[in-house]
C-alpha positions in Angstrom: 15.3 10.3 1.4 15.9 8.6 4.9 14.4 5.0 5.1 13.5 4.5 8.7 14.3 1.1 9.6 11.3 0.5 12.3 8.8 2.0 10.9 9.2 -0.1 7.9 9.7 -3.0 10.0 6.2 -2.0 11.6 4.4 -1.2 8.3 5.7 -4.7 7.0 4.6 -6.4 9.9 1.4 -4.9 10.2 1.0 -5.3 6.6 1.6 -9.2 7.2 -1.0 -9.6 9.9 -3.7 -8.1 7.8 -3.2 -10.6 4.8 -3.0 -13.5 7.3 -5.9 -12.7 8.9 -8.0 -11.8 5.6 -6.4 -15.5 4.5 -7.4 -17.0 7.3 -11.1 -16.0 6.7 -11.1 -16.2 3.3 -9.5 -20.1 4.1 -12.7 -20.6 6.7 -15.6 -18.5 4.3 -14.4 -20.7 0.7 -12.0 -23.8 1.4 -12.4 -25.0 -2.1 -11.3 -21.8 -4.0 -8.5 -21.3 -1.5 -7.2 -24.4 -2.3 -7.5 -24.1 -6.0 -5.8 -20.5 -5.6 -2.5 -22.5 -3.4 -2.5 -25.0 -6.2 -2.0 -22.3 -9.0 0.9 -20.6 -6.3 2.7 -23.7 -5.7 3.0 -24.5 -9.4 0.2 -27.2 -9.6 1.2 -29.2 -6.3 -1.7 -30.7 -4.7 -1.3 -29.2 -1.6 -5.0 -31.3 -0.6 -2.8 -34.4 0.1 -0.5 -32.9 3.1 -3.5 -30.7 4.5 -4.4 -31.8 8.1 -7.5 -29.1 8.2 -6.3 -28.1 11.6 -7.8 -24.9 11.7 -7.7 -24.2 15.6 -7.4 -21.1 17.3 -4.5 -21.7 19.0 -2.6 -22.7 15.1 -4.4 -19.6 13.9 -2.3 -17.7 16.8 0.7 -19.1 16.7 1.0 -18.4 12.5 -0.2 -14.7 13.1 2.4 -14.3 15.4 5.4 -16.2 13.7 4.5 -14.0 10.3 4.0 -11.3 12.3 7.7 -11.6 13.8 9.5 -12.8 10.9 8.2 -10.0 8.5 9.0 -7.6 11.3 12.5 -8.9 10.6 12.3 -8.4 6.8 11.7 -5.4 6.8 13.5 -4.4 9.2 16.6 -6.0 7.5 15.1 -4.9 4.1 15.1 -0.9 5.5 18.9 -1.1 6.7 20.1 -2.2 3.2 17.7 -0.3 1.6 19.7 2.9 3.5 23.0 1.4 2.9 22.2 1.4 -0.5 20.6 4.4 -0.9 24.0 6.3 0.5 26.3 4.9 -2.1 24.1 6.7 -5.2 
């Protein structure tokens, strides 16, 4: 099977902006369980002490986009290896 490199790039992307925005409400809707949940991620750091709770549109906007890019990237990168590979079997 063929692994086409945009539209994995696209479905990664799109993918990406989903979850952010979902995290981004779920962030707004229960700020105490979302920071209990990071904790457990980042193995017990208290992320509380470096959070600057700004939660602005315009941060909100500009971390859609820049996840929305970068996992573009991945899996467009992630596709073209994955067809590289997939030709030496």
């Amino acid at each position: 099977m063929k692994k086409d490199s945009l539209t994995t790039a696209n479905a990664v992307s799109a993918t990406t902006a989903i979850v952010y925005v979902a995290c981004a409400l779920f962030f707004i809707l229960a700020p105490g369980l979302s920071m209990a949940i990071t904790k457990t991620w980042f193995h017990g750091i208290d992320i509380s002490l470096i959070n600057g709770r700004t939660n602005t549109i315009d941060s909100f906007i500009l971390g859609l986009v820049s996840a929305t890019i970068s996992s573009w990237i991945v899996g467009y990168v992630f596709a073209l290896f994955y067809t590289s590979f997939a030709k030496k079997r």
